[in-house]
BALOBA-1460 file (C-alpha; in Angstrom, 3 decimals):
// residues 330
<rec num="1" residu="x" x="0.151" y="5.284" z="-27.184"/>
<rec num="2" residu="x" x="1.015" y="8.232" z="-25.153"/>
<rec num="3" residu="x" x="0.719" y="8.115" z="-21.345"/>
<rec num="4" residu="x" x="-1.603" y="10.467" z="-19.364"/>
<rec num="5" residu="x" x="-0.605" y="13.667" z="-18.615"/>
<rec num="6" residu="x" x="1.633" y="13.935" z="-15.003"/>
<rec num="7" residu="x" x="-0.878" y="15.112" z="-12.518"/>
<rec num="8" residu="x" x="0.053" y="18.496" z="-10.062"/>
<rec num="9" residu="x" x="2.163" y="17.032" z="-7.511"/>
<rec num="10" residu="x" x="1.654" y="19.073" z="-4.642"/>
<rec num="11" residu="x" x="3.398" y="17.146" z="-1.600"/>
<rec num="12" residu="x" x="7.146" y="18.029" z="-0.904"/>
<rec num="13" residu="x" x="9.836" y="15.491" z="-0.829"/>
<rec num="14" residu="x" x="10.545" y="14.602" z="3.234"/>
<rec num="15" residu="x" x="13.815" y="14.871" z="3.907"/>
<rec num="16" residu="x" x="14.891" y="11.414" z="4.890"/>
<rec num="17" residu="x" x="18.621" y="12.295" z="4.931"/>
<rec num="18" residu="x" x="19.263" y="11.884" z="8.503"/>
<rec num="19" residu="x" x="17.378" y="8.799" z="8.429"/>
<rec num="20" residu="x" x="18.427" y="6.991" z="6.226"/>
<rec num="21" residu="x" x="21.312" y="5.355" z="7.431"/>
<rec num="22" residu="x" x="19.085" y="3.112" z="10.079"/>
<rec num="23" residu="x" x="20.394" y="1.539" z="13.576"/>
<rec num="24" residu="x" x="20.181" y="-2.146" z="12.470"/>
<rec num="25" residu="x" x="22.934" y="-2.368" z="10.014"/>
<rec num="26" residu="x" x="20.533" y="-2.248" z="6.624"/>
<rec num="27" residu="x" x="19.987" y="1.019" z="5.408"/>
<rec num="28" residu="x" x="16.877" y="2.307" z="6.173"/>
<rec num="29" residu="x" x="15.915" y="0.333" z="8.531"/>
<rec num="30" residu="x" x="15.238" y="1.012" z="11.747"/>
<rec num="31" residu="x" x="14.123" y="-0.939" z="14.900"/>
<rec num="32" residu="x" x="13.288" y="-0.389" z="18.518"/>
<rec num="33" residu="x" x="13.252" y="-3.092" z="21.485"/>
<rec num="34" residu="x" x="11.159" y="-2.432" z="24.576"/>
<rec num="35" residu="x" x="12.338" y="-4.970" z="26.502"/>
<rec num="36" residu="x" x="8.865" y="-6.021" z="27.111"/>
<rec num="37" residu="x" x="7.029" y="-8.653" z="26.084"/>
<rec num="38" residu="x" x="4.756" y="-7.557" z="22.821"/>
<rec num="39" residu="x" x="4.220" y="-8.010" z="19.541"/>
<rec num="40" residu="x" x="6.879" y="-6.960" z="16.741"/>
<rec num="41" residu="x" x="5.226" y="-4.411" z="14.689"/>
<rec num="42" residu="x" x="6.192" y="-3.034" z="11.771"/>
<rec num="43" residu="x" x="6.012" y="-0.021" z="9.533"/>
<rec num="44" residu="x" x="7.171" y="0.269" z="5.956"/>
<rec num="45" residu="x" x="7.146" y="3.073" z="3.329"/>
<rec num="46" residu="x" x="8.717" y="3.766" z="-0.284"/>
<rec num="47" residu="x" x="8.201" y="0.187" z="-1.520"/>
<rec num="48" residu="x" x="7.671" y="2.641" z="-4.422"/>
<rec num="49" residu="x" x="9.930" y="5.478" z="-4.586"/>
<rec num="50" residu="x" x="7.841" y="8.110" z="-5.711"/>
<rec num="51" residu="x" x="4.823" y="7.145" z="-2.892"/>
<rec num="52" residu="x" x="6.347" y="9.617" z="-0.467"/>
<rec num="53" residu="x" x="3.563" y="10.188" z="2.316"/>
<rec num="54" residu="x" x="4.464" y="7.029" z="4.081"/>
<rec num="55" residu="x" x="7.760" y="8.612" z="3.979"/>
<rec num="56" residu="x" x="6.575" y="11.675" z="5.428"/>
<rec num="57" residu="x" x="4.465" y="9.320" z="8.483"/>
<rec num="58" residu="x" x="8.406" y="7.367" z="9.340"/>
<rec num="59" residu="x" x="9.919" y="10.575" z="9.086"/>
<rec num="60" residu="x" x="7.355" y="11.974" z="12.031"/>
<rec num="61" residu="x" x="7.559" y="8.880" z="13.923"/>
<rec num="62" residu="x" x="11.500" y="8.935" z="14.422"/>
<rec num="63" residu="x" x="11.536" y="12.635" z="14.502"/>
<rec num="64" residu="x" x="9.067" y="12.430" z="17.921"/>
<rec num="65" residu="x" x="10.893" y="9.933" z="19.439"/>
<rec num="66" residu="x" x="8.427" y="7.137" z="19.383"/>
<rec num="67" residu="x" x="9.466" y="4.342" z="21.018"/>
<rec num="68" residu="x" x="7.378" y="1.118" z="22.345"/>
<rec num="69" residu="x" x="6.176" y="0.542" z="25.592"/>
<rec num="70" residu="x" x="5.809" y="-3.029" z="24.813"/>
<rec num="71" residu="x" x="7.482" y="-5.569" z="21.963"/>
<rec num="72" residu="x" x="9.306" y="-4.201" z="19.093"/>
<rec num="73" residu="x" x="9.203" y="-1.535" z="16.654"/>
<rec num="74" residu="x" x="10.694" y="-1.492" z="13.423"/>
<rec num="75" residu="x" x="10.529" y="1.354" z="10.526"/>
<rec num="76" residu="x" x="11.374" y="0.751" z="7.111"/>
<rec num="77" residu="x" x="12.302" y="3.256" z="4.290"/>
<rec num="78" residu="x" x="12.674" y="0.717" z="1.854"/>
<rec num="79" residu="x" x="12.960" y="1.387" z="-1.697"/>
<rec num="80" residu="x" x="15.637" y="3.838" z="-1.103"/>
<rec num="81" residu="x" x="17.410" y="3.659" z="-5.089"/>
<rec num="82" residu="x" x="14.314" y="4.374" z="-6.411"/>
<rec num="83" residu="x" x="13.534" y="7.089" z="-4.346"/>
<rec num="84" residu="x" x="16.267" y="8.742" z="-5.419"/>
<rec num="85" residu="x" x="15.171" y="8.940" z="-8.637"/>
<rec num="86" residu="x" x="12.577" y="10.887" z="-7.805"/>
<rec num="87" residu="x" x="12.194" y="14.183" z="-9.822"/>
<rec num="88" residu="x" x="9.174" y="16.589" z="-11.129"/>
<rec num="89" residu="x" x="6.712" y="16.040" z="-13.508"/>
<rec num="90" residu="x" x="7.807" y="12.442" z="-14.259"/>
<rec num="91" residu="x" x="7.563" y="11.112" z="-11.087"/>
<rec num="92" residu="x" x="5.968" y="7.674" z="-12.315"/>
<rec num="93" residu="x" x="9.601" y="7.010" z="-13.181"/>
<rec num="94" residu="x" x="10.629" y="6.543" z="-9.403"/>
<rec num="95" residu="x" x="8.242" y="3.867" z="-8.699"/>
<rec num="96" residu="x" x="11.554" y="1.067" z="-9.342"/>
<rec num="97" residu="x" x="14.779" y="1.233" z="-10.602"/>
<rec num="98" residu="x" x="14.312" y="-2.069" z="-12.407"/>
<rec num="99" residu="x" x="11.272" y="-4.224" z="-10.821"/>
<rec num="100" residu="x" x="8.054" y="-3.429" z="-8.935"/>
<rec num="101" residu="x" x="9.570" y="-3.968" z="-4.894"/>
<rec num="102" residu="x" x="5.450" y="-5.261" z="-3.973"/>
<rec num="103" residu="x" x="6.139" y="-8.039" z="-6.154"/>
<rec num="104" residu="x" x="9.047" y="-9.833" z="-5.487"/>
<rec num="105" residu="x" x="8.226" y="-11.243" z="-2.099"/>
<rec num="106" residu="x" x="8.615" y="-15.188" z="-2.433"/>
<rec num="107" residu="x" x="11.274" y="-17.203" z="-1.717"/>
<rec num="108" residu="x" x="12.306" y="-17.924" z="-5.258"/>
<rec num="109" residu="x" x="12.615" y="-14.539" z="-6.498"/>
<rec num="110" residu="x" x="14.758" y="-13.334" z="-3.625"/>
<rec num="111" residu="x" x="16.858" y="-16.057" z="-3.760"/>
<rec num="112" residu="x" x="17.905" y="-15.162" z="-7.251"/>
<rec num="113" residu="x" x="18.624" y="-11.738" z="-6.076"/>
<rec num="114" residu="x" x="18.404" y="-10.714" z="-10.640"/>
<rec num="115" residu="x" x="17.122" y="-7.379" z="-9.967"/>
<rec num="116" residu="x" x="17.873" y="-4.092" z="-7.359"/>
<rec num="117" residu="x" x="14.427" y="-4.729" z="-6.232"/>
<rec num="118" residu="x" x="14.927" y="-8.713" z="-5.449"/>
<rec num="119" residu="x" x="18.174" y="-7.870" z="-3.615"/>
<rec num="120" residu="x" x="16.544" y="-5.169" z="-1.545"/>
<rec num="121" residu="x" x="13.946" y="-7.741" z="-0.936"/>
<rec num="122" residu="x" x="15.946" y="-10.304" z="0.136"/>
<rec num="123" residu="x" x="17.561" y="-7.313" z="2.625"/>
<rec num="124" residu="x" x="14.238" y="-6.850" z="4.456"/>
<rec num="125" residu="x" x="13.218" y="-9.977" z="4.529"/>
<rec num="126" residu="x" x="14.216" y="-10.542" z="7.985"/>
<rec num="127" residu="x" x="12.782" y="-7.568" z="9.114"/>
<rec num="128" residu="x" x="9.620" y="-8.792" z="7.952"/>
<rec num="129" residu="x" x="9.555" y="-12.357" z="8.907"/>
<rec num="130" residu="x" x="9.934" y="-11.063" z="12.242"/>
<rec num="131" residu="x" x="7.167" y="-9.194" z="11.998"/>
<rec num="132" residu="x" x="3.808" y="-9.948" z="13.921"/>
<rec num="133" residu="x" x="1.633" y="-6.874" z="12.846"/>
<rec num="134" residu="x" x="2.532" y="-5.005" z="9.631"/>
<rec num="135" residu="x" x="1.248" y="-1.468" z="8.263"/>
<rec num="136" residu="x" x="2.427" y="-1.014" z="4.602"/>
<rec num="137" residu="x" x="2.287" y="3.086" z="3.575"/>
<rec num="138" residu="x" x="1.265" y="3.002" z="0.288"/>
<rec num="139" residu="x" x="-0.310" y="5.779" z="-2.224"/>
<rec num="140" residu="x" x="-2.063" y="5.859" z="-5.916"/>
<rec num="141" residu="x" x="-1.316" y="6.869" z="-9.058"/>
<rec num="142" residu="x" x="-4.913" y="8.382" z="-9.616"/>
<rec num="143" residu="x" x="-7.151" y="10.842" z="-7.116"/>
<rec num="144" residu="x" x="-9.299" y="8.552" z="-5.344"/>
<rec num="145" residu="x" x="-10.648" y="7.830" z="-1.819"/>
<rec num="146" residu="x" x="-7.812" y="6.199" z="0.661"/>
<rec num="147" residu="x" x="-8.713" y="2.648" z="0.495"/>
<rec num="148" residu="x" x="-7.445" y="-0.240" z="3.162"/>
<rec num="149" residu="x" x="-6.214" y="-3.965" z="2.234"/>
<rec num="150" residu="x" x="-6.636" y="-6.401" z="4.097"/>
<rec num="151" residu="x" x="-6.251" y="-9.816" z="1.601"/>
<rec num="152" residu="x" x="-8.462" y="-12.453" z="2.255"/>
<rec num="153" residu="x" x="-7.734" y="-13.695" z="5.432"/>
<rec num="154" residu="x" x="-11.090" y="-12.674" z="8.181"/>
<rec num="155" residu="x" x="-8.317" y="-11.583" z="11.042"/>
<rec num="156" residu="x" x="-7.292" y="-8.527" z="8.868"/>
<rec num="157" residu="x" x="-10.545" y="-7.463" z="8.400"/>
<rec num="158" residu="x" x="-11.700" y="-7.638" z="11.876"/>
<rec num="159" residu="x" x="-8.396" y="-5.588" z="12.495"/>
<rec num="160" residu="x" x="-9.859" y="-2.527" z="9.581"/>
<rec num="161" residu="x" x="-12.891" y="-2.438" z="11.237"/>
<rec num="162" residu="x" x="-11.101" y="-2.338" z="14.884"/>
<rec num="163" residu="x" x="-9.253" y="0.674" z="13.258"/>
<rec num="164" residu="x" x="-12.396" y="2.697" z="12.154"/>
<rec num="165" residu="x" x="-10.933" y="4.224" z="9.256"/>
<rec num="166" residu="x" x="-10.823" y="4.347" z="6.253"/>
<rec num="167" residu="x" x="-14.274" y="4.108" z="4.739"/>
<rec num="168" residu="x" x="-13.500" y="1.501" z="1.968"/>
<rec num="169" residu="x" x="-11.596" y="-1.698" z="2.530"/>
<rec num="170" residu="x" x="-10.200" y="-3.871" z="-0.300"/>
<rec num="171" residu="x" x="-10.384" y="-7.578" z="0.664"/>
<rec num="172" residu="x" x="-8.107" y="-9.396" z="-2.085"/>
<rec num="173" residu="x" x="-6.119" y="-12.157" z="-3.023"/>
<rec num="174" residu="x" x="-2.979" y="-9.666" z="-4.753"/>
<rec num="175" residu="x" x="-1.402" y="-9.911" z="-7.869"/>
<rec num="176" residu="x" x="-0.887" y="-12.102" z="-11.050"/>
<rec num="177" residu="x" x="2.720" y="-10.852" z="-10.909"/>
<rec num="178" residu="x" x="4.170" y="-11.128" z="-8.019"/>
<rec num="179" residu="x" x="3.786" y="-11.297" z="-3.766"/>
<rec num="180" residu="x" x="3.377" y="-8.296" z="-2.413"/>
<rec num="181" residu="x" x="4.769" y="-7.662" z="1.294"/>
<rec num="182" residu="x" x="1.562" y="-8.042" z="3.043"/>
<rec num="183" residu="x" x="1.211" y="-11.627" z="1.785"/>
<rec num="184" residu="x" x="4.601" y="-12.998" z="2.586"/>
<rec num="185" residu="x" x="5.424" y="-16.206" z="4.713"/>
<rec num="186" residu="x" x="3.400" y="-15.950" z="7.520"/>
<rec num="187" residu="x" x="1.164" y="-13.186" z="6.634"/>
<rec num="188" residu="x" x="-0.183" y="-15.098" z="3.527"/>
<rec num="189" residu="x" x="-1.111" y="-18.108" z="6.247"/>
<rec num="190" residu="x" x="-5.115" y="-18.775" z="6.653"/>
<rec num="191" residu="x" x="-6.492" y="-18.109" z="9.600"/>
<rec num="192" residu="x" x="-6.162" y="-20.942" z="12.051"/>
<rec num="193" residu="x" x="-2.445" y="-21.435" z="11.181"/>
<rec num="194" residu="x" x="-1.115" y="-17.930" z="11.686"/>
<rec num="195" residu="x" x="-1.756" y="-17.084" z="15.381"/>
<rec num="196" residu="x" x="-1.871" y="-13.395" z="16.027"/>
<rec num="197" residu="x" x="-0.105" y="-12.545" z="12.885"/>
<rec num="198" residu="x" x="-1.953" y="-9.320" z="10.977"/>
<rec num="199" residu="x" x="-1.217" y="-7.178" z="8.080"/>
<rec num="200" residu="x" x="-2.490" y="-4.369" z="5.937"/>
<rec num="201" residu="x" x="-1.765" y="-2.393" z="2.797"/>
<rec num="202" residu="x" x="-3.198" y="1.636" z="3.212"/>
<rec num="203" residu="x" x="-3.689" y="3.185" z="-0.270"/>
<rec num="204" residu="x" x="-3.941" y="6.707" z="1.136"/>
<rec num="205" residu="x" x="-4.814" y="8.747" z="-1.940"/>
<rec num="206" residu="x" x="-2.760" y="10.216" z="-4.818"/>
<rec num="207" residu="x" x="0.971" y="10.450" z="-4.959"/>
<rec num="208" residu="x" x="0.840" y="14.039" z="-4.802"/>
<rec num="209" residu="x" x="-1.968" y="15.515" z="-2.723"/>
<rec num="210" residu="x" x="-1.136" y="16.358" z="0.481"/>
<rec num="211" residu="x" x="-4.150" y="14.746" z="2.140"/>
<rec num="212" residu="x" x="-2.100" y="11.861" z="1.639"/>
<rec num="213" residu="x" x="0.402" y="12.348" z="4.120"/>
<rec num="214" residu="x" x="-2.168" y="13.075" z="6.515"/>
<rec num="215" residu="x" x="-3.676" y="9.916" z="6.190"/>
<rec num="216" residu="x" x="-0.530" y="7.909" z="6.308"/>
<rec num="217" residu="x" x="0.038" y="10.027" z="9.876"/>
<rec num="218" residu="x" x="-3.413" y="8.913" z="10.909"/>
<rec num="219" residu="x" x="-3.273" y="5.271" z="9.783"/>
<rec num="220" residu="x" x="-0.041" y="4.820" z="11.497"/>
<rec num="221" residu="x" x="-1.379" y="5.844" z="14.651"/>
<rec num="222" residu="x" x="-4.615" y="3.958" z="14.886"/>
<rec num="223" residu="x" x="-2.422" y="1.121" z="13.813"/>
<rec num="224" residu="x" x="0.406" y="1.426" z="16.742"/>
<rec num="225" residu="x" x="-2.162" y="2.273" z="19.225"/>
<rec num="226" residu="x" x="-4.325" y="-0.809" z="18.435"/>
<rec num="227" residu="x" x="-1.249" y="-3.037" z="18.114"/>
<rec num="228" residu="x" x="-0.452" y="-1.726" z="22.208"/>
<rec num="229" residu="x" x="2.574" y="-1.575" z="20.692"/>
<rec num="230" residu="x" x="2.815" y="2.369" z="21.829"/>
<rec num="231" residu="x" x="0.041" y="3.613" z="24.243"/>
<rec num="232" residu="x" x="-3.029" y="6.494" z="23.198"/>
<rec num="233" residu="x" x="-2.018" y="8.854" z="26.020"/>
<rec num="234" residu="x" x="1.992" y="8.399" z="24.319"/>
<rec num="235" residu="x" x="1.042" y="9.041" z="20.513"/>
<rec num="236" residu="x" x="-0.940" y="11.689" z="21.456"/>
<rec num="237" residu="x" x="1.292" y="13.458" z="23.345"/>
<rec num="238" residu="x" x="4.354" y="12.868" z="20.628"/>
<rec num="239" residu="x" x="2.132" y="13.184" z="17.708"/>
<rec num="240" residu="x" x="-0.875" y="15.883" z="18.164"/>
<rec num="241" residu="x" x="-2.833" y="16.384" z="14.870"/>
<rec num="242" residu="x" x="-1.990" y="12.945" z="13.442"/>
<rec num="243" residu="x" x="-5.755" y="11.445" z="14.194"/>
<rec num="244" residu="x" x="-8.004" y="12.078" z="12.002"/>
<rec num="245" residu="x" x="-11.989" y="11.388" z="12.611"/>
<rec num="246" residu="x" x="-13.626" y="7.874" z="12.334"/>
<rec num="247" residu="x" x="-15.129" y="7.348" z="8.984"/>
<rec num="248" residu="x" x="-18.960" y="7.903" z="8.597"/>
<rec num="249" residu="x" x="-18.950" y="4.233" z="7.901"/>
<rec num="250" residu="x" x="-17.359" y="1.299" z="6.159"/>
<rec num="251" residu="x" x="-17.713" y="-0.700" z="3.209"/>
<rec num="252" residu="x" x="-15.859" y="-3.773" z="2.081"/>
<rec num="253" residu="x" x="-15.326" y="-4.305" z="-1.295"/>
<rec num="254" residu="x" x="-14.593" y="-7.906" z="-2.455"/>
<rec num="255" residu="x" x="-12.276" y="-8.350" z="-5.273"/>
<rec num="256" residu="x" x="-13.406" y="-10.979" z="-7.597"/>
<rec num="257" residu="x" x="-11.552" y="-10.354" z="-10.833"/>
<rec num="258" residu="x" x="-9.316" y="-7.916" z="-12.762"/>
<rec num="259" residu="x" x="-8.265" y="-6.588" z="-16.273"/>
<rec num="260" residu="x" x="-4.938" y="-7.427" z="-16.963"/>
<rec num="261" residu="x" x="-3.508" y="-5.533" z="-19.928"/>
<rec num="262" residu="x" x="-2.114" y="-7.049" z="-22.947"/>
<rec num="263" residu="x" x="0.131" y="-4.179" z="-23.847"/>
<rec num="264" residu="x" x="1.020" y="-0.569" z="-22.825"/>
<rec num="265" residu="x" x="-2.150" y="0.320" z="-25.492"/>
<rec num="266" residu="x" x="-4.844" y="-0.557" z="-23.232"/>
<rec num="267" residu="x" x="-7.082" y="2.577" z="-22.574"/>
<rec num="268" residu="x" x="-10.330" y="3.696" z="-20.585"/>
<rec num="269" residu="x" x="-13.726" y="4.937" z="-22.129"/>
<rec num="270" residu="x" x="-13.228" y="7.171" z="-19.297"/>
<rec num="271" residu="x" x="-11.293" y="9.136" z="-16.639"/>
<rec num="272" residu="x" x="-12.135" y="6.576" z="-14.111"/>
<rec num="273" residu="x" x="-10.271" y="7.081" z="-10.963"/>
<rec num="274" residu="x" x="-11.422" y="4.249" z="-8.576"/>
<rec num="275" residu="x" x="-14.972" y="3.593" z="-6.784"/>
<rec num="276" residu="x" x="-16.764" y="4.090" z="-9.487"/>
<rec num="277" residu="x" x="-20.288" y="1.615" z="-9.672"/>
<rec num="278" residu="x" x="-21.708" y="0.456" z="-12.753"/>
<rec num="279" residu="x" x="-25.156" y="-0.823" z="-12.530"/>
<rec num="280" residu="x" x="-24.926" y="-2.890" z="-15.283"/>
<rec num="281" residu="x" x="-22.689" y="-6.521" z="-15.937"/>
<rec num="282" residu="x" x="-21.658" y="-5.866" z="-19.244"/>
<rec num="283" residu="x" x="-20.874" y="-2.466" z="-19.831"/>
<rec num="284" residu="x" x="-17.729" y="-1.603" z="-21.892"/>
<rec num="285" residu="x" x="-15.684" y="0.124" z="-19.627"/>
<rec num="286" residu="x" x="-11.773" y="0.013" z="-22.133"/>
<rec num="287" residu="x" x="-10.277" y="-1.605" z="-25.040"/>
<rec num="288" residu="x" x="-6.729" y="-2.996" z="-25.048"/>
<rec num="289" residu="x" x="-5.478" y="-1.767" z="-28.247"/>
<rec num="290" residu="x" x="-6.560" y="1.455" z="-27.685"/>
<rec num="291" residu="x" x="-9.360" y="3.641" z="-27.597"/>
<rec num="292" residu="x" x="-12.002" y="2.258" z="-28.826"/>
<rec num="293" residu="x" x="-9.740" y="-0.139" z="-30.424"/>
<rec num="294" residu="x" x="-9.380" y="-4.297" z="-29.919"/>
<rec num="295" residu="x" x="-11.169" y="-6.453" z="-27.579"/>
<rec num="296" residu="x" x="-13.595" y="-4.962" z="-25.077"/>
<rec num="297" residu="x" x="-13.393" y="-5.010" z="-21.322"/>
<rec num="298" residu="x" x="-16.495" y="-5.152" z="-19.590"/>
<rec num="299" residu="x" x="-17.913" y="-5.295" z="-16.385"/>
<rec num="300" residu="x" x="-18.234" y="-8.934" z="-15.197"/>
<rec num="301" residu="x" x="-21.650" y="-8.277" z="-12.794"/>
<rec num="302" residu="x" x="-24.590" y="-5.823" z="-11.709"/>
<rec num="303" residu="x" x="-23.080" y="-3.449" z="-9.521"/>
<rec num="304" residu="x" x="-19.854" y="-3.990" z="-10.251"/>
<rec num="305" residu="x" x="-17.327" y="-1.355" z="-8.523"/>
<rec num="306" residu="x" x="-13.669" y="-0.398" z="-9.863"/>
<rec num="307" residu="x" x="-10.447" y="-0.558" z="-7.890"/>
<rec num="308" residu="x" x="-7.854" y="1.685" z="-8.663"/>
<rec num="309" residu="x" x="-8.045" y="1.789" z="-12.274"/>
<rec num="310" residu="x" x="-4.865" y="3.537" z="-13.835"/>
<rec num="311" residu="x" x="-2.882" y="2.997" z="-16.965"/>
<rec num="312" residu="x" x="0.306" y="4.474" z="-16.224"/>
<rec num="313" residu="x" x="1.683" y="1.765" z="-16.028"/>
<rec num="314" residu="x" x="-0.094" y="-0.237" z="-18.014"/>
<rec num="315" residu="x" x="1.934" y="-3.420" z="-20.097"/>
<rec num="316" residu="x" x="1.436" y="-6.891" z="-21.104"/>
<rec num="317" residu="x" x="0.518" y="-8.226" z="-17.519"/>
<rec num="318" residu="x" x="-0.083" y="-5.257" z="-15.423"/>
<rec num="319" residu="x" x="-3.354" y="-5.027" z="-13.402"/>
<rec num="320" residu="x" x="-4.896" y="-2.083" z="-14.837"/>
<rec num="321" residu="x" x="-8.272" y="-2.165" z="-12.863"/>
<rec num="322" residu="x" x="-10.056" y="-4.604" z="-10.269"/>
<rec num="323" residu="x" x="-13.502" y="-5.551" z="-10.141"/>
<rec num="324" residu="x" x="-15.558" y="-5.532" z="-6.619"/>
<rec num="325" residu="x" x="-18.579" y="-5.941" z="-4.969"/>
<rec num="326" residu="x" x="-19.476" y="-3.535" z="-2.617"/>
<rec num="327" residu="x" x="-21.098" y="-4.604" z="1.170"/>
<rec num="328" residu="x" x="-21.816" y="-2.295" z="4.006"/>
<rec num="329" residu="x" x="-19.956" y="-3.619" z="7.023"/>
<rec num="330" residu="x" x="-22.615" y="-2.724" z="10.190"/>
């Protein structure tokens, strides 16, 4: 089976070169002390290489001279090899040099230290388990609304709605693969247990479209001005045209199951790109041995709303869709 076609890939490359070298001693990595008591924030992009817009948000940040006025701040370029691999129209191949970075984030795996991607880990890790608040810049392989994730815990979601953008928010529980970031050590703890610890994923749209990078500008800065972390009069002095306007509304959508695929032959009945609704529990929605082709996938319930569905890098155990139901949050 072929994969899709490489879609127009309209954002430029930042150029991270005078960046990339960091002030902590990792490369990459940067990280700012106030002096003042806060809370350690953190911001991290390229956890796949070819999801540049976060890159493009960092880039801003250090190139303004944001600092905090209170706690820590610490930026992250962090899949740096894979970035570098980066070229036009197969940018898909930049997403890792060996592993998927936003799934190697337990204990075990970095430990081992078997792949680029576990040893890079393992490299941030400190970075992270310092960490109170956490903003991870992510983007899609598909055009679709930006959507925010939060994971299960209640705490993050208050924090999306504090935010007021973007419309949809993705409460989940991850991946059959592997930890993401957002979920490590103390950021995977229930609420109760993990104090005034908080993190979020932003999917802010697709790869290439330059509305991307805006909203990885605009999430950043909601993000460090709720966190106090950097005061509104201060980012929008340094940053003017980074806010973008409240959504309309907001909607959570609550993750409740997934098709994994069985091989790199699983295909769509459609060009599904994410938010789609079908009224129905039971419709046939792919097949995993192709089109039309092997075992159906359906949809589990009424109502039932996809979550970034994309095969492109669909193989045996890769999420290639999630299921949701969709609430209006008041």
């Amino acid at each position: 089976m072929s994969r899709p076609a490489p879609l127009p890939f309209h954002l430029p490359l930042p150029d991270i070169a005078p960046w990339r070298t960091g002030n902590t001693g990792v490369e990459g990595v940067w990280h700012f002390d106030s002096g003042r008591p806060g809370r350690a924030v953190m911001l991290s992009a390229l956890i796949h290489g070819n999801e540049v817009c976060g890159a493009w948000a960092l880039q801003g940040l250090l190139e303004a001279g944001v600092r905090p006025d209170v706690g820590s701040l610490t930026l992250a370029f962090c899949n740096l090899a894979a970035f570098d691999r980066f070229s036009l129209p197969n940018t898909d191949a930049a997403r890792f040099v060996e592993e998927d970075l936003n799934r190697q984030w337990s204990a075990e795996r970095m430990a081992g230290g078997e792949s680029l991607e576990r040893r890079r880990a393992a490299e941030l890790r400190p970075f992270v388990e310092r960490a109170d608040w956490l903003l991870d810049l992510h983007s899609m392989h598909e055009p679709s609304a930006p959507l925010l994730l939060t994971g299960v815990q209640p705490r993050n979601l208050q924090l999306a709605r504090a935010l007021r953008a973007p419309e949809h928010i993705v409460i989940d529980a991850g991946h059959k693969d592997g930890v993401r970031m957002r979920d490590f050590g103390r950021f995977g703890l229930p609420d109760g247990q993990a104090g005034d610890v908080r993190s979020l994923l932003i999917e802010c749209g697709f790869h290439g479209d330059l509305s991307s990078r805006a909203v990885a500008q605009d999430m950043s800065l909601r993000f460090l001005q709720e966190s106090g972390c950097v005061g509104a009069g201060t980012l929008a002095e340094k940053l003017p045209g980074w806010r973008l306007p409240d959504a309309p509304r907001q909607w959570a959508l609550t993750v409740d199951g997934a098709a994994v695929a069985r091989s790199e032959r699983f295909a769509f009945v459609g060009d599904f790109t994410g938010l789609e609704v079908f009224e129905k529990a039971g419709t046939v929605i792919g097949h995993h041995d192709g089109p039309g082709e092997g075992d159906a996938v359906v949809t589990p319930y009424d109502d039932c709303v996809l979550v970034m569905p994309s095969v492109r890098q669909a193989r045996e155990g890769v999420t290639v869709v999630r299921f949701a139901r969709r609430a209006a949050l008041a």
